[in-house]
Every structure is written in C-alpha cells, then in structure tokens.
N, CA, C and O atoms as a CHARMM CRD file, in Angstrom:
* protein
*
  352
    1    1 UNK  N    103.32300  86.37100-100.53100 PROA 1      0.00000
    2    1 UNK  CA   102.74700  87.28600 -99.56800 PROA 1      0.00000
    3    1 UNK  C    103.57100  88.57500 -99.55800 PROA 1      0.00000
    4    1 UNK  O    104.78300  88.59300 -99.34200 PROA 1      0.00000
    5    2 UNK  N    102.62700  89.92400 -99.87200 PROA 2      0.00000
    6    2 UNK  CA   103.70200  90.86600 -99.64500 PROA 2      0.00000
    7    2 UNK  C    104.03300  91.40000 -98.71100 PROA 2      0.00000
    8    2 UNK  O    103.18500  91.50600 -97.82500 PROA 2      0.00000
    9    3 UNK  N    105.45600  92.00300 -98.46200 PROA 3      0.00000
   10    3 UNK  CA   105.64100  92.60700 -97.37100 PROA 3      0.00000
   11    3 UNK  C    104.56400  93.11000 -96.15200 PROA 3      0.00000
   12    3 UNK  O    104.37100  92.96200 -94.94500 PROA 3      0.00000
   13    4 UNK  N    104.11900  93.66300 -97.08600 PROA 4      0.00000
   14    4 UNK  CA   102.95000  94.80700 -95.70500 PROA 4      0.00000
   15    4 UNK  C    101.65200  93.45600 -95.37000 PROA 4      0.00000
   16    4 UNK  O    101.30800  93.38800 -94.19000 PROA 4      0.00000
   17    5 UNK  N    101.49200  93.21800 -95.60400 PROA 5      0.00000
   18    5 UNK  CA   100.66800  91.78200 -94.99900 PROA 5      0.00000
   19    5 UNK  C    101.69100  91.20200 -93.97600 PROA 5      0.00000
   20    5 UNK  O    101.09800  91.12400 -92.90000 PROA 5      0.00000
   21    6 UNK  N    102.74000  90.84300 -93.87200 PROA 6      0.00000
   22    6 UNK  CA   103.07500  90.13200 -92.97400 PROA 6      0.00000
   23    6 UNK  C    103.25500  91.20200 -91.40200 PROA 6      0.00000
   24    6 UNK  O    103.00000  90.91900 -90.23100 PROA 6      0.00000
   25    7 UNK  N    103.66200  92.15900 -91.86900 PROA 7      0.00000
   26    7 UNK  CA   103.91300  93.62600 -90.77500 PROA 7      0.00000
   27    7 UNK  C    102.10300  93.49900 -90.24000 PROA 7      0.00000
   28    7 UNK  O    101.68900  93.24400 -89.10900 PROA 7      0.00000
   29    8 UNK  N    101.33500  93.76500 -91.43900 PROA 8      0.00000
   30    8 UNK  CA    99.92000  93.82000 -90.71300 PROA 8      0.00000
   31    8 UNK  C     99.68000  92.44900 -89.75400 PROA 8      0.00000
   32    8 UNK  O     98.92600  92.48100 -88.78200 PROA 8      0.00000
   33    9 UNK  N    100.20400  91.60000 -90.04000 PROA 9      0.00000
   34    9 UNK  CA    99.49400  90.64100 -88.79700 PROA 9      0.00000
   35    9 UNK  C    100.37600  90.46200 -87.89400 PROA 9      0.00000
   36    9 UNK  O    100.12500  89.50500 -87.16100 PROA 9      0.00000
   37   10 UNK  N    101.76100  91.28400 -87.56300 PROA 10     0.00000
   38   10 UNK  CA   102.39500  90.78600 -87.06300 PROA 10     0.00000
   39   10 UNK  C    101.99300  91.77900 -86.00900 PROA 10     0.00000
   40   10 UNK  O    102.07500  91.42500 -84.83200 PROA 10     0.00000
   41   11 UNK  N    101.38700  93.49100 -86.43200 PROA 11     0.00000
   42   11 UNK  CA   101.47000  94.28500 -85.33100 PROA 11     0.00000
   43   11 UNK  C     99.66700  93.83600 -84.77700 PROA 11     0.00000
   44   11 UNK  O     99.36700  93.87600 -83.58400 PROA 11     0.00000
   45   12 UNK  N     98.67500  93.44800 -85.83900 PROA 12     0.00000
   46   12 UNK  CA    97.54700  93.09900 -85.00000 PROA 12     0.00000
   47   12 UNK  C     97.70400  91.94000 -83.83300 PROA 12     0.00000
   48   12 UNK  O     96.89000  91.91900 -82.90900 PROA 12     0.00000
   49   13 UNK  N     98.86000  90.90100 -83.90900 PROA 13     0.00000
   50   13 UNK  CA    98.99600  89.73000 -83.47200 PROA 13     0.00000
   51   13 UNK  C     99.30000  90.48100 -81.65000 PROA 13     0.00000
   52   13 UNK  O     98.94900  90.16400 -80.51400 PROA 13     0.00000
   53   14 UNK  N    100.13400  91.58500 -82.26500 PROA 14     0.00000
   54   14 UNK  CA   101.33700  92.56200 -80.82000 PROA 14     0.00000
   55   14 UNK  C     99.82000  93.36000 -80.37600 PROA 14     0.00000
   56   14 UNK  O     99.71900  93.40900 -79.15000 PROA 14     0.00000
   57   15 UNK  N     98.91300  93.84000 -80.93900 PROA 15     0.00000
   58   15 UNK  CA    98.10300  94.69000 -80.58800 PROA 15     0.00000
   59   15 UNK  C     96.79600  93.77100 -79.75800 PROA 15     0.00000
   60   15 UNK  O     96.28900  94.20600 -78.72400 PROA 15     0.00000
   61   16 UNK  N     96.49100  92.83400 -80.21300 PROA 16     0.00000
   62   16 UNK  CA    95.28400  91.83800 -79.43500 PROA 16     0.00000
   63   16 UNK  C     96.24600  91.40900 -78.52900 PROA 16     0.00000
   64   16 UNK  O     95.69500  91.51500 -77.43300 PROA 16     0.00000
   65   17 UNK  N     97.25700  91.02800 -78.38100 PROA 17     0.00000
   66   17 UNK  CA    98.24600  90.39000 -77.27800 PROA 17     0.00000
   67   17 UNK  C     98.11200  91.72000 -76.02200 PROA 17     0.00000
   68   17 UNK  O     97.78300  91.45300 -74.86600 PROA 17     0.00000
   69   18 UNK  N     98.31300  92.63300 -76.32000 PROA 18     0.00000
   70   18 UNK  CA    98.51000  93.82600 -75.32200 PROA 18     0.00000
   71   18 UNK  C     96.90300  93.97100 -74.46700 PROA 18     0.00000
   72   18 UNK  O     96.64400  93.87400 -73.26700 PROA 18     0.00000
   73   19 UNK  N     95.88800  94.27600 -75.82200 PROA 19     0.00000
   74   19 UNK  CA    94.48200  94.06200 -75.16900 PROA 19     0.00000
   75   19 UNK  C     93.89500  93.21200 -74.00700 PROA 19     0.00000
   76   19 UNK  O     93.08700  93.61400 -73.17000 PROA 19     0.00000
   77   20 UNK  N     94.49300  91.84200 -74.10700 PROA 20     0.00000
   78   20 UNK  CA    94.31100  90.61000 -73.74800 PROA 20     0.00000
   79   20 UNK  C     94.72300  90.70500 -72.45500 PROA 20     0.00000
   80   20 UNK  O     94.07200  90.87500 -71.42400 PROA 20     0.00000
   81   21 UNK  N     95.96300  90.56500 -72.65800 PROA 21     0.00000
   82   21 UNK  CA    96.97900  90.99200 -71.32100 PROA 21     0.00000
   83   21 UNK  C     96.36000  92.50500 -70.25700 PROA 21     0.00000
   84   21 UNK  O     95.93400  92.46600 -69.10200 PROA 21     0.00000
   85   22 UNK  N     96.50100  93.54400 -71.04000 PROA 22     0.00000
   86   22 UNK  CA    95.88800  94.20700 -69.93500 PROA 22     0.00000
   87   22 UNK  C     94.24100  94.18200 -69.67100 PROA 22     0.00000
   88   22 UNK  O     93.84000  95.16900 -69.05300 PROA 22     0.00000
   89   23 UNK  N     93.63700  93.60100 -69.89400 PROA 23     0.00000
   90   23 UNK  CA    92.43900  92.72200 -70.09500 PROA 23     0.00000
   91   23 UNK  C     91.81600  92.10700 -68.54900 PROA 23     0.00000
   92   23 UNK  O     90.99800  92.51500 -67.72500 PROA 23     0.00000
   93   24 UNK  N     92.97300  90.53500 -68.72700 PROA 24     0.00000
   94   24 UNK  CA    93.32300  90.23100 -67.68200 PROA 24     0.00000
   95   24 UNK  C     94.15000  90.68200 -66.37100 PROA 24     0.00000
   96   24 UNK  O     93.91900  90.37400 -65.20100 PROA 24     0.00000
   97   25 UNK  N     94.80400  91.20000 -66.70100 PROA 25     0.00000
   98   25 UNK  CA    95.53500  92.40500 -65.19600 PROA 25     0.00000
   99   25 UNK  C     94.61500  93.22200 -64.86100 PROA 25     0.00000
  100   25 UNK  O     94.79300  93.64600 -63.71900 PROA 25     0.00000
  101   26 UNK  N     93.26400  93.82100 -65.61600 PROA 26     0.00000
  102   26 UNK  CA    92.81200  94.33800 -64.91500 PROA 26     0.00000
  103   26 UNK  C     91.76400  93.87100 -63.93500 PROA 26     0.00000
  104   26 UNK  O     91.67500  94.30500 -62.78700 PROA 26     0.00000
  105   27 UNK  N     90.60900  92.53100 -64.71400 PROA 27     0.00000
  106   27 UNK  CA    90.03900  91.92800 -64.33300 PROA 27     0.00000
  107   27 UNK  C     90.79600  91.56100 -63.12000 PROA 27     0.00000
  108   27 UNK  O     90.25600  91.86200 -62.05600 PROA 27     0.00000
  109   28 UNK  N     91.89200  90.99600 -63.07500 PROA 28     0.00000
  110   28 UNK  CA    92.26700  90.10700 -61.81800 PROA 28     0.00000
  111   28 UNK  C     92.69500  91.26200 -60.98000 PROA 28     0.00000
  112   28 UNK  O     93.05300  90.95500 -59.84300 PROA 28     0.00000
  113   29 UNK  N     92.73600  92.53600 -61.29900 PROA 29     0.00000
  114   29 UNK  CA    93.22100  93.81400 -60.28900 PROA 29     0.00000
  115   29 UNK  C     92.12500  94.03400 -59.68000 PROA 29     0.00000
  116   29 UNK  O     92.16700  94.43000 -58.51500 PROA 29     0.00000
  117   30 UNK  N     90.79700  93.81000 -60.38800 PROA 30     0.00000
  118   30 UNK  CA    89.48200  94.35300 -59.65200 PROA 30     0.00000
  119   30 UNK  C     88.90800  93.15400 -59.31600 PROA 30     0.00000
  120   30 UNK  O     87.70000  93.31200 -59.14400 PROA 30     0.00000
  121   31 UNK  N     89.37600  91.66200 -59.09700 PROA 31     0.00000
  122   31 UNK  CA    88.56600  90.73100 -58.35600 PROA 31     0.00000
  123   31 UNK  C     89.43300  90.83100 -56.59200 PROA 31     0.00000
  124   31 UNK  O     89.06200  90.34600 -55.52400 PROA 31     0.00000
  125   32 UNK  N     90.29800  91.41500 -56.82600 PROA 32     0.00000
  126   32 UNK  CA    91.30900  91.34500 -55.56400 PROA 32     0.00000
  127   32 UNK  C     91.09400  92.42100 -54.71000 PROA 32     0.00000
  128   32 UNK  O     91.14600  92.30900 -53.48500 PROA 32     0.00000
  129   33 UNK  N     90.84600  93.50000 -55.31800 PROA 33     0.00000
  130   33 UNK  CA    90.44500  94.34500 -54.71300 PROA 33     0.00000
  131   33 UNK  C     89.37400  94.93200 -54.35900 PROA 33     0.00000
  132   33 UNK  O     89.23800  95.96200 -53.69800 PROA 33     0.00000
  133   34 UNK  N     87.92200  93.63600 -55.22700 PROA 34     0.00000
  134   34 UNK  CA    86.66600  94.19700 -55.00500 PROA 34     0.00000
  135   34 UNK  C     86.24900  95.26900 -55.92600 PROA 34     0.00000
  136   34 UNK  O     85.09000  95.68300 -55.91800 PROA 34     0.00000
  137   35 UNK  N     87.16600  95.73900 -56.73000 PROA 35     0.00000
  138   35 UNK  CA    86.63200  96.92000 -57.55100 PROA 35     0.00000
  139   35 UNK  C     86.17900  96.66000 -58.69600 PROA 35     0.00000
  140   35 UNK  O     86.92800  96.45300 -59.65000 PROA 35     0.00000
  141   36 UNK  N     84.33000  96.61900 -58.81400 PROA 36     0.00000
  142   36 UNK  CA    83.58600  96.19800 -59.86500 PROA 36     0.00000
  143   36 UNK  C     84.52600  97.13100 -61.67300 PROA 36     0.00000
  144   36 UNK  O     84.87200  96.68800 -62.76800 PROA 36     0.00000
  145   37 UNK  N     84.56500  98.58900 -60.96800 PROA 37     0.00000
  146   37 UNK  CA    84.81100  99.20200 -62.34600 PROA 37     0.00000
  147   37 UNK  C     86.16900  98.56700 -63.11000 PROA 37     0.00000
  148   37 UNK  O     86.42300  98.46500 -64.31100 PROA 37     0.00000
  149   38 UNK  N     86.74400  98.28000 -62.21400 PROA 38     0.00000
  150   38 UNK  CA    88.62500  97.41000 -62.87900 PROA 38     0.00000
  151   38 UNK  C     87.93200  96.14600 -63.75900 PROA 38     0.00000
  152   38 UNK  O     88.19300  95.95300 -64.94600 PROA 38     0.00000
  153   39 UNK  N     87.06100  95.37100 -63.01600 PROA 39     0.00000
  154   39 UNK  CA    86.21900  94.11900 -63.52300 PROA 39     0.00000
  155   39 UNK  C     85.73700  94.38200 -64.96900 PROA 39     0.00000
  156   39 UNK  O     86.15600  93.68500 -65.89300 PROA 39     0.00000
  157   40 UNK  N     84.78900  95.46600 -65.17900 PROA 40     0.00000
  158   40 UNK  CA    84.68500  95.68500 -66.30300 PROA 40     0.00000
  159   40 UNK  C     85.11100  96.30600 -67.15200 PROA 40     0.00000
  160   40 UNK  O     84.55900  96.35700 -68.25100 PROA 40     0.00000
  161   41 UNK  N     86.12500  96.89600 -66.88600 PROA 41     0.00000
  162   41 UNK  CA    87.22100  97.55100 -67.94900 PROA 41     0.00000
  163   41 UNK  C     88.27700  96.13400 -68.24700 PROA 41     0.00000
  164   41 UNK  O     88.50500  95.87300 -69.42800 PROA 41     0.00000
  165   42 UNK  N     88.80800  95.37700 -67.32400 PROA 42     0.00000
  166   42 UNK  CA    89.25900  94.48500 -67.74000 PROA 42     0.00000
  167   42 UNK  C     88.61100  93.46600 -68.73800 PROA 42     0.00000
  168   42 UNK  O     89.22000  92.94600 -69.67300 PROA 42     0.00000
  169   43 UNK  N     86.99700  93.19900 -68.34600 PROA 43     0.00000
  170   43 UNK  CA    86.41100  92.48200 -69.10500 PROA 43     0.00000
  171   43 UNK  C     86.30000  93.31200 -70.68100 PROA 43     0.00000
  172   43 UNK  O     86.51900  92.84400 -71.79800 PROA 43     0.00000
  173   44 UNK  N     85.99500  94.32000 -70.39600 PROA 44     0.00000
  174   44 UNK  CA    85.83500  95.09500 -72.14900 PROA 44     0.00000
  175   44 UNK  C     87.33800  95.07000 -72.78700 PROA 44     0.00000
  176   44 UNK  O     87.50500  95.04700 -74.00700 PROA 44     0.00000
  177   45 UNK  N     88.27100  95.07500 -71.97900 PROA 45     0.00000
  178   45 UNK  CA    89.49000  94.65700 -72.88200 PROA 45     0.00000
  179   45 UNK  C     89.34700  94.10600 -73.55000 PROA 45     0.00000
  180   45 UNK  O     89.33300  94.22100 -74.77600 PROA 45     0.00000
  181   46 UNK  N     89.13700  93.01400 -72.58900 PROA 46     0.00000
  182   46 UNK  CA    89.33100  91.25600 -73.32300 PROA 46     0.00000
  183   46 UNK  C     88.41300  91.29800 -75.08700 PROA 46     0.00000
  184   46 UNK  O     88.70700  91.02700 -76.25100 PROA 46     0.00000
  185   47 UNK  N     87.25500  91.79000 -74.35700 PROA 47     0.00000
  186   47 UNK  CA    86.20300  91.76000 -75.64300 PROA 47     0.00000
  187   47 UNK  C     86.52800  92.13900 -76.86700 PROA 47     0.00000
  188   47 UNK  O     86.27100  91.60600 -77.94700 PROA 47     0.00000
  189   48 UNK  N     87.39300  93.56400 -76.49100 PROA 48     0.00000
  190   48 UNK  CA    88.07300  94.50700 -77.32100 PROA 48     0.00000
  191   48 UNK  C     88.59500  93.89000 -78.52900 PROA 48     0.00000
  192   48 UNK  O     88.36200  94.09900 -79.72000 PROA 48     0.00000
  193   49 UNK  N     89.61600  92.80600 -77.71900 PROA 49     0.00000
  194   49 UNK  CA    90.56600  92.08500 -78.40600 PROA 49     0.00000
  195   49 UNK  C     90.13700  91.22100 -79.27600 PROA 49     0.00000
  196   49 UNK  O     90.67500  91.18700 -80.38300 PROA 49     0.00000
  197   50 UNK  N     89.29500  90.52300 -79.02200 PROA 50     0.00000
  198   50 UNK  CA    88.62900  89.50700 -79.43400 PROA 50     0.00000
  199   50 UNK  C     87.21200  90.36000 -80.97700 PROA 50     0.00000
  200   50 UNK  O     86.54700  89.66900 -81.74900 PROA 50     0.00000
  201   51 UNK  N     87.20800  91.34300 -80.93800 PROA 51     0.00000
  202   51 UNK  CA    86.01600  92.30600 -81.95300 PROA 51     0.00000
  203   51 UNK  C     87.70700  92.33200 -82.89900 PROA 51     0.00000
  204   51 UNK  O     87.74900  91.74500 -83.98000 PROA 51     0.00000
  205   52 UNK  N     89.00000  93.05500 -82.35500 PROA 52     0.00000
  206   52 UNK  CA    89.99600  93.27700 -83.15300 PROA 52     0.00000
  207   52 UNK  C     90.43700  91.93300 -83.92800 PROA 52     0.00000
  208   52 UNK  O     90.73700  92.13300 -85.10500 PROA 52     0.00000
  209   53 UNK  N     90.53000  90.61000 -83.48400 PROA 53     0.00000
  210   53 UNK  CA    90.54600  89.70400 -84.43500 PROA 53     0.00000
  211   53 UNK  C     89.76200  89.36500 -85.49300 PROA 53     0.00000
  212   53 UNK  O     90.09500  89.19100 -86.66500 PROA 53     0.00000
  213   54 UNK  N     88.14900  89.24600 -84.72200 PROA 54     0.00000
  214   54 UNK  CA    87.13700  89.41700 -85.90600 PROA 54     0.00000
  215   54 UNK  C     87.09100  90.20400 -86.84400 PROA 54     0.00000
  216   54 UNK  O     87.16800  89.83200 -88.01500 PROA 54     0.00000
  217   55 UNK  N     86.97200  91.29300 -86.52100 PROA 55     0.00000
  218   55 UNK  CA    87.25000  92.44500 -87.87000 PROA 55     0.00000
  219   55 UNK  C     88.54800  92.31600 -88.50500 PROA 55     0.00000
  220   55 UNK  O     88.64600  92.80000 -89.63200 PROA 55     0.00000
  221   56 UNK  N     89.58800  91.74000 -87.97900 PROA 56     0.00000
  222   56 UNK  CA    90.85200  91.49000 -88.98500 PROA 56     0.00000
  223   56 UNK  C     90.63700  90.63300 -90.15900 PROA 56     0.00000
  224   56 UNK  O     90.79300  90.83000 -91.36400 PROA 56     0.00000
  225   57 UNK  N     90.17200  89.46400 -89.35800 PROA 57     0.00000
  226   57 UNK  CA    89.97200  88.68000 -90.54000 PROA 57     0.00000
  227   57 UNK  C     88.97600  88.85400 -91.18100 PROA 57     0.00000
  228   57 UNK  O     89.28500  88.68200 -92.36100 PROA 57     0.00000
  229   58 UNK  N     87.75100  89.14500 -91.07600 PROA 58     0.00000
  230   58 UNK  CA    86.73500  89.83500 -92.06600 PROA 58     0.00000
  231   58 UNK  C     87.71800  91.27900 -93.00800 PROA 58     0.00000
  232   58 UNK  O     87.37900  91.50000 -94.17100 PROA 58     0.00000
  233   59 UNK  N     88.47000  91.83600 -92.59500 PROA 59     0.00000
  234   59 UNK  CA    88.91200  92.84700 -93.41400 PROA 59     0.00000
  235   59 UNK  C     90.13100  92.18600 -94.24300 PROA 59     0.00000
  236   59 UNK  O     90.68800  92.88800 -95.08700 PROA 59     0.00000
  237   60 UNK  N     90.60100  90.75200 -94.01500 PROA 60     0.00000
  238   60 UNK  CA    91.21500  90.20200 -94.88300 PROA 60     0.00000
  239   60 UNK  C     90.77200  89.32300 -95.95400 PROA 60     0.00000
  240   60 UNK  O     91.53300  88.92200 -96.83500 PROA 60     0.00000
  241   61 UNK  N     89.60400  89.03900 -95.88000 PROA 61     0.00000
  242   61 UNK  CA    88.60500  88.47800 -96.77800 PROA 61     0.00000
  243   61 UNK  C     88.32000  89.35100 -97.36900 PROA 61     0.00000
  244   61 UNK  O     88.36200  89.06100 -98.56400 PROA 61     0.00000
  245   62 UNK  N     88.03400  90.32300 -97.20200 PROA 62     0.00000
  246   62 UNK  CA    87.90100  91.59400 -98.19600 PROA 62     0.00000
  247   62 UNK  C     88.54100  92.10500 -98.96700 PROA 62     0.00000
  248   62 UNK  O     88.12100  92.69100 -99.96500 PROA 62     0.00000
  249   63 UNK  N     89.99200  91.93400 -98.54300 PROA 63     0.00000
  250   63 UNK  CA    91.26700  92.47100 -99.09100 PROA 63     0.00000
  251   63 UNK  C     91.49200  91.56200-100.39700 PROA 63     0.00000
  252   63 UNK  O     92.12400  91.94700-101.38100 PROA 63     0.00000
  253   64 UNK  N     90.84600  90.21900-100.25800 PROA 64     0.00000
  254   64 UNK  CA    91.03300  88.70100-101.03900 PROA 64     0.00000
  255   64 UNK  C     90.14100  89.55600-102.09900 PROA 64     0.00000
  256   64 UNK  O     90.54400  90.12900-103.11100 PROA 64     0.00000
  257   65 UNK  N     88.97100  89.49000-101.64300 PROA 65     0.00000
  258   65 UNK  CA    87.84000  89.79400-102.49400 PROA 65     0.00000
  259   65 UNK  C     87.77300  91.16400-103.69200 PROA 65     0.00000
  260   65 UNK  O     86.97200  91.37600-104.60100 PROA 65     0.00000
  261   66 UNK  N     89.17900  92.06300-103.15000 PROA 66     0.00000
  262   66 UNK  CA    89.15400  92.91200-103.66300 PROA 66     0.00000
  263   66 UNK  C     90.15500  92.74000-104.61400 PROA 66     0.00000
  264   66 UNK  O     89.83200  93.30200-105.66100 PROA 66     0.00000
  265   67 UNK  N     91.47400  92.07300-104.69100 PROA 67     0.00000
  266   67 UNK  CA    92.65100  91.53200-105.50700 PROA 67     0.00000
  267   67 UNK  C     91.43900  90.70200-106.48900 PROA 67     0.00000
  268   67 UNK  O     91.30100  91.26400-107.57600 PROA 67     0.00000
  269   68 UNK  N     90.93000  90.00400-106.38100 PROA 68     0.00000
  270   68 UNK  CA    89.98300  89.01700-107.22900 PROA 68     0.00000
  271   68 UNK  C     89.01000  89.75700-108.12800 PROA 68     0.00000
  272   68 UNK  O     88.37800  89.08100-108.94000 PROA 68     0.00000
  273   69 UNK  N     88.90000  90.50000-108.09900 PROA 69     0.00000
  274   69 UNK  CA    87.99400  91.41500-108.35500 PROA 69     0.00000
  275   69 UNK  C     89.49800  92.71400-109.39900 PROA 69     0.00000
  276   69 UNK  O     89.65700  93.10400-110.55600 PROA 69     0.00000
  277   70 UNK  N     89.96900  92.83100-108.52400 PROA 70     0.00000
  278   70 UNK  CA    91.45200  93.34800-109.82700 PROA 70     0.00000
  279   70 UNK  C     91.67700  92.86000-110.97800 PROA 70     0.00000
  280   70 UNK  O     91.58700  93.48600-112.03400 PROA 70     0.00000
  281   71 UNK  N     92.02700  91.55700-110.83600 PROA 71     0.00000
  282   71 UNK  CA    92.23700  90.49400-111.32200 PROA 71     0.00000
  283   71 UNK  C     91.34600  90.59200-112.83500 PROA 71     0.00000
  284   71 UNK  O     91.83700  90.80200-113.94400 PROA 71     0.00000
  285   72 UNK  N     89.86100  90.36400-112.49300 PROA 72     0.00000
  286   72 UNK  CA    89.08400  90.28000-113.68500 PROA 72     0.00000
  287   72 UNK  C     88.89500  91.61100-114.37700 PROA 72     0.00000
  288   72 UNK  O     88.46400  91.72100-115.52400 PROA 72     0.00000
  289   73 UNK  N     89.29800  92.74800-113.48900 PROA 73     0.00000
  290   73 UNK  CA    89.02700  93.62900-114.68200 PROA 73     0.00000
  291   73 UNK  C     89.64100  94.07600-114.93800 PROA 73     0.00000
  292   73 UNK  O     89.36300  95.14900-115.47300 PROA 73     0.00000
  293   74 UNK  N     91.58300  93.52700-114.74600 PROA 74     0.00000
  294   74 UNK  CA    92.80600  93.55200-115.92300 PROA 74     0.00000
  295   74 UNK  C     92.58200  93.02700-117.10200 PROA 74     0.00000
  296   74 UNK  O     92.86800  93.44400-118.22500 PROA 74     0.00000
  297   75 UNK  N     91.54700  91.19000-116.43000 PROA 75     0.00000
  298   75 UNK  CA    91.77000  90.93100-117.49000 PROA 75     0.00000
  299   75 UNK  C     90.22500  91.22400-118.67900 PROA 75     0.00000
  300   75 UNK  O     90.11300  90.63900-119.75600 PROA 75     0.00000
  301   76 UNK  N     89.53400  91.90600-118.30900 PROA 76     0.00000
  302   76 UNK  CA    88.63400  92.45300-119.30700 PROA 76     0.00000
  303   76 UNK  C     89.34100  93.52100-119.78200 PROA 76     0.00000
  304   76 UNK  O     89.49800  93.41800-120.99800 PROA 76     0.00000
  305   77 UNK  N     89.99700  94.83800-119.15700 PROA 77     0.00000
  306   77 UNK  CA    90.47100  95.31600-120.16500 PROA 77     0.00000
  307   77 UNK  C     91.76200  95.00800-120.94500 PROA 77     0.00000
  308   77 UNK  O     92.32200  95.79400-121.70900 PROA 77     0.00000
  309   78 UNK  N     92.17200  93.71700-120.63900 PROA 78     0.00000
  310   78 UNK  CA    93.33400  93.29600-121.78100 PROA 78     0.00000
  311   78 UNK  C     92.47200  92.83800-123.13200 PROA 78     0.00000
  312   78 UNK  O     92.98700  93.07600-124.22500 PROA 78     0.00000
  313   79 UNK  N     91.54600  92.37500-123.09400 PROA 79     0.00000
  314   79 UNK  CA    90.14000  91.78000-123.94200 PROA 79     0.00000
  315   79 UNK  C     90.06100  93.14400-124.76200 PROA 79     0.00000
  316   79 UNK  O     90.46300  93.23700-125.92100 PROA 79     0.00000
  317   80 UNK  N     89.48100  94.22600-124.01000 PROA 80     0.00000
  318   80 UNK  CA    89.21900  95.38700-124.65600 PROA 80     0.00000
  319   80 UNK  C     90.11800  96.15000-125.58200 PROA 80     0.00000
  320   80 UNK  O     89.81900  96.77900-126.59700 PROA 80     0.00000
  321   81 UNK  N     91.49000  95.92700-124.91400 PROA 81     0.00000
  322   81 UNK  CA    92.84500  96.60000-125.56200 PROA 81     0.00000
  323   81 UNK  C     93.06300  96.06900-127.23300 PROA 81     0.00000
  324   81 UNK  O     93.50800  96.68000-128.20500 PROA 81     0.00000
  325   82 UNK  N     92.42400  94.34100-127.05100 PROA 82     0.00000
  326   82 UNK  CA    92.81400  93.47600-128.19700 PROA 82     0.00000
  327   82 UNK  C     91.82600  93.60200-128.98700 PROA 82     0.00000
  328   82 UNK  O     92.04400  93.42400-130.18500 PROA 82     0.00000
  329   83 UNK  N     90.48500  93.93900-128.54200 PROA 83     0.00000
  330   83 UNK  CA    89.40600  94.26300-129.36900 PROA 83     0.00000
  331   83 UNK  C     89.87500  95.25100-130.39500 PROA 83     0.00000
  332   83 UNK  O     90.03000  95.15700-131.61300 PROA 83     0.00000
  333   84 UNK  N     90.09500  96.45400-129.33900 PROA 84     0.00000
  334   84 UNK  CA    90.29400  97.76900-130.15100 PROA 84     0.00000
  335   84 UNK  C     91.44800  97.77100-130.94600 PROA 84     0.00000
  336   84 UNK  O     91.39600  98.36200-132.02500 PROA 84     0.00000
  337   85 UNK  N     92.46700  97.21800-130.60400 PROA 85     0.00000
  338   85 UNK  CA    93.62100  97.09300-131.56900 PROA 85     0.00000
  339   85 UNK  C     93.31800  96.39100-132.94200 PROA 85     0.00000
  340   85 UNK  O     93.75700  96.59900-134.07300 PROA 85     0.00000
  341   86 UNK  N     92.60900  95.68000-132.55100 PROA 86     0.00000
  342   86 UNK  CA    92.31800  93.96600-134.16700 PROA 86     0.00000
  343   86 UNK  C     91.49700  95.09500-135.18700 PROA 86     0.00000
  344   86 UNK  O     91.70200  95.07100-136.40100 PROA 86     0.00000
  345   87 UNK  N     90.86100  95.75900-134.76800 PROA 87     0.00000
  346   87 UNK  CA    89.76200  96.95100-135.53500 PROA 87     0.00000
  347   87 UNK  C     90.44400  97.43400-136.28300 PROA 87     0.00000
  348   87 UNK  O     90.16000  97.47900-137.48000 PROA 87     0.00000
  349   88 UNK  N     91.90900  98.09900-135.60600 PROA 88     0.00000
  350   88 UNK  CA    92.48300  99.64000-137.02200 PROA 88     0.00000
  351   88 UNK  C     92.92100  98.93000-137.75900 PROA 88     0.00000
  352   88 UNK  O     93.41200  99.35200-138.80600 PROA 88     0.00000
C-alpha cells in the first residue's frame, strides 16, 4: 500500500468523524432547544458524512480499476516493444 493511500483514508476517516460529530451536536442542539433549522442542519451533516464514505469507496474502486487497466497496457506495450525489436 502506498504511502498516500494510507494518509487518504486516514484524513477521510478524521473528515466523516468531524461531519458525524457535528452532525449530532447539532441535531441534539436543535431537539433541546426546539430549533427545527439546528435539526436539519444537524441531520444533513450526518447525511453528508455518510454520501463522503460512499463516494470514497466508489472512488477507490476506481482507483483499483484504473492501476488494472495500467497494468495491461504496460503489458501490451512490452508485446509491442518485442514485436518491433524481433523485426530489425
């Protein structure tokens, strides 16, 4: 695993944690005090957080999909390199 993969999930892990958290502080700020708008800003936190995991891991399946995809067309043009070389 390289470096910057582990930093990336370590600050999305710190970044949905913060969402979450003030999420809930706000929700529970606006059930106490009656204030619908705290309610739903707290609730869209939460949601927030929860769209930021989904799209993480969909954008890490991608990241897979895209190394895999490297992968085969090193190794077609190593194929090509040996083609053209065997010729002169």
């Amino acid at each position: 695993m390289p470096i910057e993969q582990g930093h990336g999930r370590v600050i999305t892990i710190i970044a949905v944690g913060f969402l979450e958290l003030d999420g809930v502080l706000l929700g529970l700020a606006g059930l106490w005090r009656g204030k619908w708008g705290l309610l739903a800003t707290g609730a869209g936190l939460a949601l927030a957080g929860g769209f930021v995991l989904l799209y993480w891991h969909r954008h890490r399946k991608r990241l897979e999909e895209i190394a895999a995809a490297r992968l085969e067309v090193g190794g077609e043009a190593q194929a090509l390199q040996r083609l053209v070389s065997s010729e002169r």
